[in-house]
C-alpha positions in Angstrom: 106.0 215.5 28.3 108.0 215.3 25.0 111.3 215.9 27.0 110.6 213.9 29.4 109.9 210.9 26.6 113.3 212.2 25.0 115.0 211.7 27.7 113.6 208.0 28.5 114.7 207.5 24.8 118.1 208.8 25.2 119.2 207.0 27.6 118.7 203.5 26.3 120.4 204.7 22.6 123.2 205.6 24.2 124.0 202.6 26.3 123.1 201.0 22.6 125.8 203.1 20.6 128.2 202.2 23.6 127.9 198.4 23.3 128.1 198.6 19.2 131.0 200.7 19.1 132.7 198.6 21.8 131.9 195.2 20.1 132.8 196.8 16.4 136.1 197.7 18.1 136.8 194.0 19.6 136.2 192.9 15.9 138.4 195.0 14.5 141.5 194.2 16.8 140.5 190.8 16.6 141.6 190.4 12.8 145.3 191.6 11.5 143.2 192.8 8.1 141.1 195.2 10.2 143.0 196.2 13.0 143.3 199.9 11.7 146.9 200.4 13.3 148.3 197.7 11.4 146.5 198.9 8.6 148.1 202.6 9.6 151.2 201.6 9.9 151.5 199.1 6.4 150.2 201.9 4.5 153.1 204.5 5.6 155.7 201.5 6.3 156.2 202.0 9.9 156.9 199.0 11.8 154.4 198.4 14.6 156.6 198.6 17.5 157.3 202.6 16.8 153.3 202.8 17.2 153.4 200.4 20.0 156.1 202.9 22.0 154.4 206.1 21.1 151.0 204.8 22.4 152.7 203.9 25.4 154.2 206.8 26.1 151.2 208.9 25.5 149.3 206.4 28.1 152.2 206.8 30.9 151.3 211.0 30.2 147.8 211.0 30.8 147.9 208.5 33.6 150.7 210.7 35.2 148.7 214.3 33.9 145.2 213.1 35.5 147.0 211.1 38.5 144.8 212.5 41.5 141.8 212.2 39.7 142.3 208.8 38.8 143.3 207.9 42.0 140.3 209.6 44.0 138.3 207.1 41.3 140.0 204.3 42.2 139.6 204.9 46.0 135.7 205.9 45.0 135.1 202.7 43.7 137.5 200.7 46.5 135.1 202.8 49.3 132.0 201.5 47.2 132.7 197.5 47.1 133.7 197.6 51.0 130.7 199.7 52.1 128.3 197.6 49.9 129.7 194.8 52.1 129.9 195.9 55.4 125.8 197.8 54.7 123.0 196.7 53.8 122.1 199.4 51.7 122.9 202.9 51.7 119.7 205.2 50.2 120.4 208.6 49.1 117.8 211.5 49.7 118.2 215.0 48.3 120.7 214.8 46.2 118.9 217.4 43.6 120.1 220.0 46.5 123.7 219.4 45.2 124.5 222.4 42.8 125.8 220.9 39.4 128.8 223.3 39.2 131.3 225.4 41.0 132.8 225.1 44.9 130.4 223.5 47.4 131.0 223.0 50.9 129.9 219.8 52.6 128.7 219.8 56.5 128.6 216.8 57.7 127.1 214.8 61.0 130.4 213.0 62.5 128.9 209.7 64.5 131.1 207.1 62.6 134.5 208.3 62.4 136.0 207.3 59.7 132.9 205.5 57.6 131.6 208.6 57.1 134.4 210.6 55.3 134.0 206.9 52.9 130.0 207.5 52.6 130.9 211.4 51.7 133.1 210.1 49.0 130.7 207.2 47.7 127.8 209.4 47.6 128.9 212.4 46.7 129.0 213.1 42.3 131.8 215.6 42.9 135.4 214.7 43.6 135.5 216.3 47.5 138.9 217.2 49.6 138.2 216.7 53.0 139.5 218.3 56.1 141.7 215.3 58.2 143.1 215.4 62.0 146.9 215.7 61.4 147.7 212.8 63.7 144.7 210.8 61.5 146.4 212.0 58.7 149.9 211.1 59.6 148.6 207.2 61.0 149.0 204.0 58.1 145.7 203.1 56.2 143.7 205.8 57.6 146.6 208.5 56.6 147.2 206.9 53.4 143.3 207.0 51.8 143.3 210.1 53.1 146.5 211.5 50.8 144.9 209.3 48.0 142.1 211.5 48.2 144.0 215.1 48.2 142.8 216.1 52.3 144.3 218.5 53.8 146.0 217.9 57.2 144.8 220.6 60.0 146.9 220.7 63.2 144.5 221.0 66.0 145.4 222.8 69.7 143.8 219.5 71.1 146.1 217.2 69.6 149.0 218.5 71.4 147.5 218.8 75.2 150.5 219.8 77.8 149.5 218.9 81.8 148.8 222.1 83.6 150.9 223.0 86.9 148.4 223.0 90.1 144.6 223.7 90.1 142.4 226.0 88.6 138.6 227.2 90.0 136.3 229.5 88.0 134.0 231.8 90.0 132.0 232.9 86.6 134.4 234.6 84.1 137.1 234.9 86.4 139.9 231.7 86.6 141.8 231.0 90.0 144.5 228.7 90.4 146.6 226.9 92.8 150.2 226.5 92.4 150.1 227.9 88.7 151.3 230.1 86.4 149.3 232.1 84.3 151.9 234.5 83.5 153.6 232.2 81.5 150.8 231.3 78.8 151.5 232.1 75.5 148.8 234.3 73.8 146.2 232.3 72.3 146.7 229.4 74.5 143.8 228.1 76.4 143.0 226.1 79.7 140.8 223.2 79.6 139.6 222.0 82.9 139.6 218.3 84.6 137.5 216.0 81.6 135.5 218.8 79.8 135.8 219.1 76.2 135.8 222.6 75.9 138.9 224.8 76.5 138.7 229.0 77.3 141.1 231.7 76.5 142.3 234.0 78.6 141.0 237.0 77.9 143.0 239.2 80.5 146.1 237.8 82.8 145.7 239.2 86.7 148.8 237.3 87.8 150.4 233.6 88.1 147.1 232.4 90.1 144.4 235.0 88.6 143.1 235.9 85.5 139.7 236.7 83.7 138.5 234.1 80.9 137.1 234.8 77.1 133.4 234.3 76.6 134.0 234.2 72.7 130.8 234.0 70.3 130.2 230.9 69.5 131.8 229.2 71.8 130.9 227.7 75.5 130.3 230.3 77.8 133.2 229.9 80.8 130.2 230.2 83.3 128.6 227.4 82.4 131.3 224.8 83.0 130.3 222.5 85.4 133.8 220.9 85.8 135.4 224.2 87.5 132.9 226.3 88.4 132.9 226.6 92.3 135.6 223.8 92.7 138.9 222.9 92.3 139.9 220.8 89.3 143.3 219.6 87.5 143.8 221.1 83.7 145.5 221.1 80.5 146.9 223.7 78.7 146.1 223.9 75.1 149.0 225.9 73.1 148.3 228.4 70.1 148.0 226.8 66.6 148.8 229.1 64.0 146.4 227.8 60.8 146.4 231.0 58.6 148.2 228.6 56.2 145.6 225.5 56.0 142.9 228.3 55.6 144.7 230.0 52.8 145.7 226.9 51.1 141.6 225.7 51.5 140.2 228.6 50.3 142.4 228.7 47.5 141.1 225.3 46.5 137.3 226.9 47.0 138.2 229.3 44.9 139.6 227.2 42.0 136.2 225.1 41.9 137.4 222.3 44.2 134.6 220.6 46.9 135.4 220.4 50.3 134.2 217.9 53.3 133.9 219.4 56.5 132.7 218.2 59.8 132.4 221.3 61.6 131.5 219.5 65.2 135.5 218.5 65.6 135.5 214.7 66.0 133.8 212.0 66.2 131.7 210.5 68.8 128.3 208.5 69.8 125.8 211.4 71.3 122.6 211.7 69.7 122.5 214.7 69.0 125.1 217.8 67.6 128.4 219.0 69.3 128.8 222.8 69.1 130.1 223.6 66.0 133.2 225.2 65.5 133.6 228.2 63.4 136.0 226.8 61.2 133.3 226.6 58.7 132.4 230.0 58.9 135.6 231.3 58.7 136.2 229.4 55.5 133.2 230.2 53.4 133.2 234.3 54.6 137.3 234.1 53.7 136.5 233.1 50.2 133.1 235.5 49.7 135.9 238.1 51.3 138.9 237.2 49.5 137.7 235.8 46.1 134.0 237.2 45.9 132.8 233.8 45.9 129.5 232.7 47.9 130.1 228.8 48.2 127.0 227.3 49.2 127.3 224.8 52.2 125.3 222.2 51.7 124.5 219.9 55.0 124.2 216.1 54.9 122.6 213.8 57.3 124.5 210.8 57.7 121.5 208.7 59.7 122.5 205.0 60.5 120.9 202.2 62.2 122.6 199.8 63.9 125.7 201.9 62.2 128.2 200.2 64.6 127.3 196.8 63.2 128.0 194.4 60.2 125.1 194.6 57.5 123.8 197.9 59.0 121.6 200.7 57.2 122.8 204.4 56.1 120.4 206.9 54.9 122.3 210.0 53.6 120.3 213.2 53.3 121.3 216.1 51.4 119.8 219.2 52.7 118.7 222.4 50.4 122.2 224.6 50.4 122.8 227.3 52.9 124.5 230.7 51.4 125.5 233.6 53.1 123.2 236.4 52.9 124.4 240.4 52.0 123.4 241.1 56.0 125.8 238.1 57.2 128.8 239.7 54.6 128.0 243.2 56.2 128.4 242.1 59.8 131.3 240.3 58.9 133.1 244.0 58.0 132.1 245.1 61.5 132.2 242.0 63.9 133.4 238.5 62.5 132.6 236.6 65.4 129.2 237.8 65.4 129.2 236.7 61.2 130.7 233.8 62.6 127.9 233.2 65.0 124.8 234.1 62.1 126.7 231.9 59.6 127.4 228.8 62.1 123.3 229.1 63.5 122.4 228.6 59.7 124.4 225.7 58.9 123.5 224.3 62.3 119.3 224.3 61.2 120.5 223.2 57.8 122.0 219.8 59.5 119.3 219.8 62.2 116.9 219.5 58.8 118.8 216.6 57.8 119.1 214.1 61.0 117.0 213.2 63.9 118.2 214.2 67.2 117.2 213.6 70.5 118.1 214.3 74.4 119.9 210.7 75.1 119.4 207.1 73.5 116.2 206.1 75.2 114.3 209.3 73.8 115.4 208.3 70.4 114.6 204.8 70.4 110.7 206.0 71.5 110.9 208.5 69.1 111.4 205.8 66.4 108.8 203.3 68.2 105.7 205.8 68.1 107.0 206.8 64.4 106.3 203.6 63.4 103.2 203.1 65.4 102.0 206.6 64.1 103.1 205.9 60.4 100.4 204.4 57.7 102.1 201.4 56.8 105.7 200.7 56.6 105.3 199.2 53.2 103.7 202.1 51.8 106.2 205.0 53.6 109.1 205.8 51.3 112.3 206.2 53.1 111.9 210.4 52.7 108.9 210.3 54.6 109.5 208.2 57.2 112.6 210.4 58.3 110.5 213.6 57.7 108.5 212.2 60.0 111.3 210.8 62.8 112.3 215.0 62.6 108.9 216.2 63.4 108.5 213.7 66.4 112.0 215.2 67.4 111.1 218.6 66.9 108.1 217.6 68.9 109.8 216.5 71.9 112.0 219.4 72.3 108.8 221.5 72.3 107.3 219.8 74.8 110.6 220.0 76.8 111.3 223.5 76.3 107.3 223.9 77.7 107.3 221.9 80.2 111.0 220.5 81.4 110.9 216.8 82.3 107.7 217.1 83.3 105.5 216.2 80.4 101.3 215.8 81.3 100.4 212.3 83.0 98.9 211.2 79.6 102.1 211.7 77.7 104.1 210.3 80.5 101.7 207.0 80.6 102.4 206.5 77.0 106.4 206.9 77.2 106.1 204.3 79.8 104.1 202.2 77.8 105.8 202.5 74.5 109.3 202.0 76.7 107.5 198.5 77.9 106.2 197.3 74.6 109.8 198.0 72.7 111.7 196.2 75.7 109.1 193.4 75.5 110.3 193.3 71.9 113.6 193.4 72.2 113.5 190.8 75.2 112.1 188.5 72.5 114.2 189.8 69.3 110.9 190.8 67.5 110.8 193.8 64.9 107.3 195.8 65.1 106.5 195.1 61.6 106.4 191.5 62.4 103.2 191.8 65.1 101.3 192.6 61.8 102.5 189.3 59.7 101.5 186.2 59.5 103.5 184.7 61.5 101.5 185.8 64.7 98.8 183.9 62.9 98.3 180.7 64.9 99.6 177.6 62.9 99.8 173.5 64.3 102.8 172.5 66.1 103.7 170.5 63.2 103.8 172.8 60.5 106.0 175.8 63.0 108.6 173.2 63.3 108.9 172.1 60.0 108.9 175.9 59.3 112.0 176.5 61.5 113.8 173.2 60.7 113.6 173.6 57.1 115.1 177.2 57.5 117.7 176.7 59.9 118.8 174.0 57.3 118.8 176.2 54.4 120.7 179.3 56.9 123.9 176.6 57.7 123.9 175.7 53.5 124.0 178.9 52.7 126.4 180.1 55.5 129.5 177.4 54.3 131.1 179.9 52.3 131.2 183.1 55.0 132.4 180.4 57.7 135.3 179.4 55.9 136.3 183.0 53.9 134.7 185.9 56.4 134.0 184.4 59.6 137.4 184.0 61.4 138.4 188.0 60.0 135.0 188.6 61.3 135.2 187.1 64.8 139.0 189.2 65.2 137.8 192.5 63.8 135.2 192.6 66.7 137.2 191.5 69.3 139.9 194.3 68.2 136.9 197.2 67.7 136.2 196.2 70.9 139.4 196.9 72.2 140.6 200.0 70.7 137.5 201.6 71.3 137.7 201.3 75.2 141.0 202.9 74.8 139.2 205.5 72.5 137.1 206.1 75.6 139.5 206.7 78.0 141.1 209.2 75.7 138.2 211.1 74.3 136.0 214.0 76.6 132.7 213.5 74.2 132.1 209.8 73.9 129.5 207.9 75.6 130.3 204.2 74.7 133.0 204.9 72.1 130.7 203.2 69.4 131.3 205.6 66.7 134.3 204.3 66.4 133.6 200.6 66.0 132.9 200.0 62.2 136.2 201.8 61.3 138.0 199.7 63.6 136.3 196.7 62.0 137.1 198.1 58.4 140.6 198.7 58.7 141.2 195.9 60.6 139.6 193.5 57.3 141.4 195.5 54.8 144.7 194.1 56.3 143.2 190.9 57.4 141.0 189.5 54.7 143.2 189.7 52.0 146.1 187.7 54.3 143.5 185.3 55.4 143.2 184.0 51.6 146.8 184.2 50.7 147.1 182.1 53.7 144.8 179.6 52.5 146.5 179.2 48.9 149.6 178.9 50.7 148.4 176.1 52.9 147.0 174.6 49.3 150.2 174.3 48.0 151.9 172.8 50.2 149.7 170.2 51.6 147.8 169.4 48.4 148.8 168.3 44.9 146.7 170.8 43.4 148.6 172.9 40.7 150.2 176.1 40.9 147.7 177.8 38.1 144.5 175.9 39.9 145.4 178.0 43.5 145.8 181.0 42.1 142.4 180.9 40.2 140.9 179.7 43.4 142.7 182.6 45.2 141.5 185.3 42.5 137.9 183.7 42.8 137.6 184.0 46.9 136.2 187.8 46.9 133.2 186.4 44.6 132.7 183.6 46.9 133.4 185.9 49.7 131.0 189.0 48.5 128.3 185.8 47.3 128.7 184.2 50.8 127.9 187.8 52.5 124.7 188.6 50.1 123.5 184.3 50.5 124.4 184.5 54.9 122.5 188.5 55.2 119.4 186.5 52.8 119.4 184.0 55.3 119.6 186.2 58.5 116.6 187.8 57.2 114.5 184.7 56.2 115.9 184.0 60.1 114.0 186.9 61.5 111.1 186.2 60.0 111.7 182.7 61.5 111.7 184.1 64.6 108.3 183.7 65.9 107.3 180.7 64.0 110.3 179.1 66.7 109.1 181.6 69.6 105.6 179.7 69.6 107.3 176.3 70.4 108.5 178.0 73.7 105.4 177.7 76.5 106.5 181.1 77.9 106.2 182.8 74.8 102.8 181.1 73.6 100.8 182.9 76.7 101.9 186.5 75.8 101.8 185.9 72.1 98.5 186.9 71.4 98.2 190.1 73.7 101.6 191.9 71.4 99.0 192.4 68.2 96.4 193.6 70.4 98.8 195.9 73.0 100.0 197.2 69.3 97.1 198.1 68.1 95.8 200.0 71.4 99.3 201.4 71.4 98.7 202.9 67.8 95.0 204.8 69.1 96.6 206.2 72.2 99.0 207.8 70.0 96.8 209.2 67.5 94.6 210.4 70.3 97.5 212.5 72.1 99.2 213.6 68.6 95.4 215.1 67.9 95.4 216.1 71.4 99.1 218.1 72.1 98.9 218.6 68.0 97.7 222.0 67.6 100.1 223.4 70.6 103.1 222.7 68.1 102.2 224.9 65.3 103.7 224.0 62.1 105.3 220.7 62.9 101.8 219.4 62.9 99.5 221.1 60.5 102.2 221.7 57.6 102.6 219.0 55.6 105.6 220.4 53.9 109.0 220.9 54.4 108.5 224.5 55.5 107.7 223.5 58.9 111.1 223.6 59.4 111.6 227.3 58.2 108.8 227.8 61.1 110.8 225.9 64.0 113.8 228.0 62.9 111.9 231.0 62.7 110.6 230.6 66.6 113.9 229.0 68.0 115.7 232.1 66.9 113.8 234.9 68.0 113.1 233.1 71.5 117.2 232.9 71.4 117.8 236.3 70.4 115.5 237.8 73.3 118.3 236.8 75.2 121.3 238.4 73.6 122.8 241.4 74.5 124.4 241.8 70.5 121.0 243.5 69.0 122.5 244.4 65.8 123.3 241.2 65.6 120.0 240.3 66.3 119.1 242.6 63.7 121.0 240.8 61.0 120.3 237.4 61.9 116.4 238.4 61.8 116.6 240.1 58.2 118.6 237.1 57.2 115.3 234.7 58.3 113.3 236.9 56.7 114.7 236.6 53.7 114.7 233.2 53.6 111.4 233.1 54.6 110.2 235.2 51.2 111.3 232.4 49.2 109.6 229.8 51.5 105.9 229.6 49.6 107.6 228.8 46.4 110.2 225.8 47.7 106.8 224.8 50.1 105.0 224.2 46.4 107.6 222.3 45.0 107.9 220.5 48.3 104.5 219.6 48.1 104.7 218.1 44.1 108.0 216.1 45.4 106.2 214.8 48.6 103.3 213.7 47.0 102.8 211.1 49.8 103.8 212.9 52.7 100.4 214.0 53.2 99.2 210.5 53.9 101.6 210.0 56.8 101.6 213.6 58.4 98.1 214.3 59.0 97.3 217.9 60.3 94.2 219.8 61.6 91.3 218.6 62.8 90.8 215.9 60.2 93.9 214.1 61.7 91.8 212.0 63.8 88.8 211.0 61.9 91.4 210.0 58.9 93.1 208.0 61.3 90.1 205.7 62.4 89.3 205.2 58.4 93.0 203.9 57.9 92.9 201.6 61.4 
């Protein structure tokens, strides 16, 4: 208690002993009789130009000396004012599962292209070097924050596609080809047939039109591609890149103390749920604990957005608790590294599984969502950590019940998907937020008083809206129609992306950075040549537009929101509204029962996700997805390791469950478990 009071106290006396020092220095350079280099230099009779020079010169060496650190601040702090623009707010979760010290390795989810290298570098306390595309790397803008910030370029087989002469067929492992020439390949090169994004080695060469493919560990198996097997289908040929040099010059940097930034799923793209990994990762961190002796703890972060794509959406960034490789995983690496490869890569896939929600397609994970919020307490009450905590067990849920019963899930579950599908389409027919059935503003009101309501809103909305019209809105309305456009090309290009909408916000960003700042320069210009205004009165005006600009964004996103909540008071005037209005709060609240019913119901069948109220329910998922995968490998002393290694991890798991349990005080009245579950939910309806 008396550290914690020392600690309050501390913190307040410094920012104290900060502002006196800084205002006793103003007051000294303020006056020649106190200015103690004046006062230096007339006692030893140097003239004050000498001191002048020397200071100078010893500023131009530590700016030059500290160069790349100052300029990864200045980019920090660039990333920070345009992300607090283009989002609403960005909360951070888990950042105590950052180590203070030494080389960390950072796994993140890539669904935003480019925003979320910016939200690494914002978030993150330690200066991070990232891993960038070499054609990203080498492109203006993009290429040039990237250098600011010390990435390192990696040259990717993918990059560099050649066209394939003829066809090729797969009939399992074995490849077949038509008018080709497999003789020619170079070794390492692979094939990668019609629009799949995977590509295969050739693990033996028969002839020009035969061969027999890899099935590497961790990788996609040859026999499961659906866009050869059995049929004929145009390919590329992906040549050998030879990246013993990027590796060497990364886990040198590892092993000096420097932070790296990793995506390990390749690129970007819109799915809801994880690419494959590659095991670029792995091979990093087991080269340094190989080379160096150094265990660098991944640490996996959950970049979760909502409506991400958009201006003035929301980022939560989790931080998940740090992954290290085990003795077992170091002792399979001596005797198979693709098999350490595979045990490393399956950890550091749970750790970002622990971190985001995922789900089969779009449609699953907007229901997930709805019944979270239907299921949860009371959105007011449910902190940010909880509410995704509870989004992942709903998640975890639903693969379950997949993996139990396939796509078809028991009438009663199936009624309630089709019934939670109906009530979020009904709101999003109308533009209505489930938090709002619960308001007031479903409250019935006179005529009168509703459109006074809305009028005296909408009026407020245009006032405060003047500013953004005239400094954001025509950059705003171009940077969307330009996303728009490069992302379809995006999409032709890309073999992963579903509606190319990860790539959207970047677009939109880069495209301000240029635009924005030539929008205003324009508008001084045009002041000074068709107004008398002077010279020094434009370029105040023209140094003032980002506050008018930033104060027009904060004034137009206030009104947007007081707009929302305006939303039904305006719906009531409509006649085809007023007739549904009053069944929503009642199809909500029957909506909320039936799922508190089946969650007691299915509950029990899903073990830990339901009755532990901790984080360790996720150790338990792990646990059960693992061994149910390893039944299936042939590899059993790599089952072996991969086994030990869980159970390791799960020795330590009652001691992080009780500090779990202190940190998520709350958790417990959201996540009900047992037999209670039920009865508690009645009390709290």
């Amino acid at each position: 208690m008396n550290s914690v009071l020392k600690s309050e106290v501390k913190s307040p006396l410094r920012e104290v002993r900060v502002r006196v020092a800084a205002c006793f220095t103003l007051i000294m350079l303020s006056s020649d009789t106190l200015n103690p280099v004046k006062l230096v230099c007339e006692i030893i009779g140097l003239p004050t130009y000498v001191a002048t020079v020397l200071f100078t010169i010893a500023f131009v060496f530590i700016i030059s000396a500290n160069a790349q650190d100052l300029m990864y601040f200045s980019v920090k702090v660039f990333f920070h004012s345009i992300m607090s623009i283009f989002f609403s707010s960005m909360e951070v979760l888990g950042r105590e599962n950052i180590p203070p010290h030494g080389p960390i390795i950072f796994t993140g989810n890539h669904m935003n292209q480019f925003v979320d290298g910016a939200i690494l570098v914002v978030t993150t306390p330690q200066q991070v070097r990232f891993l960038v595309a070499e054609k990203s790397y080498n492109k203006r803008i993009i290429g040039d924050f990237s250098k600011a910030v010390g990435a390192i370029p990696v040259s990717r087989p993918q990059d560099k596609p050649s066209k394939g002469p003829g066809k090729v067929k797969f009939e399992g492992l074995k490849v077949f080809g038509e008018g080709t020439s497999f003789t020619k390949l170079q070794k390492g090169d692979k094939i990668r047939p019609g629009k799949s994004p995977e590509a295969y080695k050739l693990k033996t060469v028969l002839s020009d039109t035969e061969g027999i493919l890899a099935e590497l560990v961790g990788e996609s198996s040859p026999a499961t591609e659906m866009e050869a097997q059995g049929k004929w289908t145009t390919y590329d040929i992906l040549g050998y890149v030879d990246q013993s040099k990027m590796f060497d010059a990364v886990q040198e940097a590892l092993a000096k103390g420097s932070c790296l930034g990793i995506f390990p799923e390749g690129g970007s793209h819109d799915r809801t749920d994880l690419l494959p990994l590659k095991a670029g990762v792995a091979a990093i961190a087991l080269g340094v604990s190989e080379k160096y002796g150094i265990n660098v703890p991944i640490v996996p972060v959950g970049l979760n957005y909502f409506r991400g794509h958009r201006f003035r959406g929301r980022c939560v960034i989790e931080f998940g608790a740090p992954v290290n490789i085990t003795n077992e995983v170091m002792d399979l690496y001596s005797s198979s590294r693709q098999s350490a490869y595979q045990a490393l890569l399956h950890e550091v896939e749970d750790g970002m599984r622990s971190v985001i929600v995922t789900a089969k397609d779009y449609n699953e994970l907007k229901i997930i969502h709805t019944i979270r919020r239907l299921y949860q307490r009371s959105s007011l009450s449910t902190t940010t950590k909880e509410k995704q905590d509870l989004a992942r067990r709903f998640s975890a849920a639903a693969k379950i019940m997949h993996e139990k019963f396939g796509d078809k899930f028991p009438e009663d579950i199936q009624e309630l998907i089709a019934k939670v599908d109906e009530y979020q389409t009904t709101l999003d027919k109308w533009g209505l937020k489930d938090y709002q059935l619960q308001s007031d503003a479903f409250v019935a009101m006179p005529f009168t008083q509703m459109l006074y309501t809305f009028l005296h809103g909408a009026s407020v909305i245009l006032l405060a809206s003047l500013p953004s019209i005239v400094l954001n809105a025509p950059v705003g309305f171009a940077a969307n129609y330009w996303a728009y456009r490069e992302a379809k090309k995006d999409l032709e290009a890309s073999r992963v992306k579903i509606q190319a909408k990860d790539v959207l916000l970047s677009k939109k960003i880069m495209f301000s950075i240029v635009a924005v700042p030539l929008l205003w320069v324009t508008y001084a210009v045009l002041l000074l040549l068709f107004t008398k205004w002077q010279t020094k009165t434009v370029v105040v005006l023209l140094l003032c537009f980002p506050i008018f600009s930033y104060m027009g964004v904060m004034a137009v996103e206030a009104s947007m929101n007081d707009l929302k909540d305006l939303r039904p008071a305006f719906l009531r005037l409509l006649p085809s509204f007023q007739e549904i209005a009053p069944e929503l709060p009642k199809k909500r609240a029957e909506l909320v029962e039936e799922v508190r019913r089946l969650v007691k119901k299915y509950g029990p069948e899903l073990g830990a996700v339901y009755t532990d109220p901790t984080r360790n329910w996720e150790q338990a998922v792990k646990r059960s997805s693992t061994i149910a995968n390893l039944g299936n490998s042939s590899n059993l002393d790599h089952a072996s390791m991969l086994l030990n290694s869980i159970t390791s991890l799960d020795d330590n798991s009652e001691e992080r469950g009780a500090s779990d349990s202190s940190n998520n005080g709350g958790s417990t009245n959201i996540l009900l478990s047992g037999a209670d579950s039920a009865q508690e939910s009645k009390k709290t309806n």
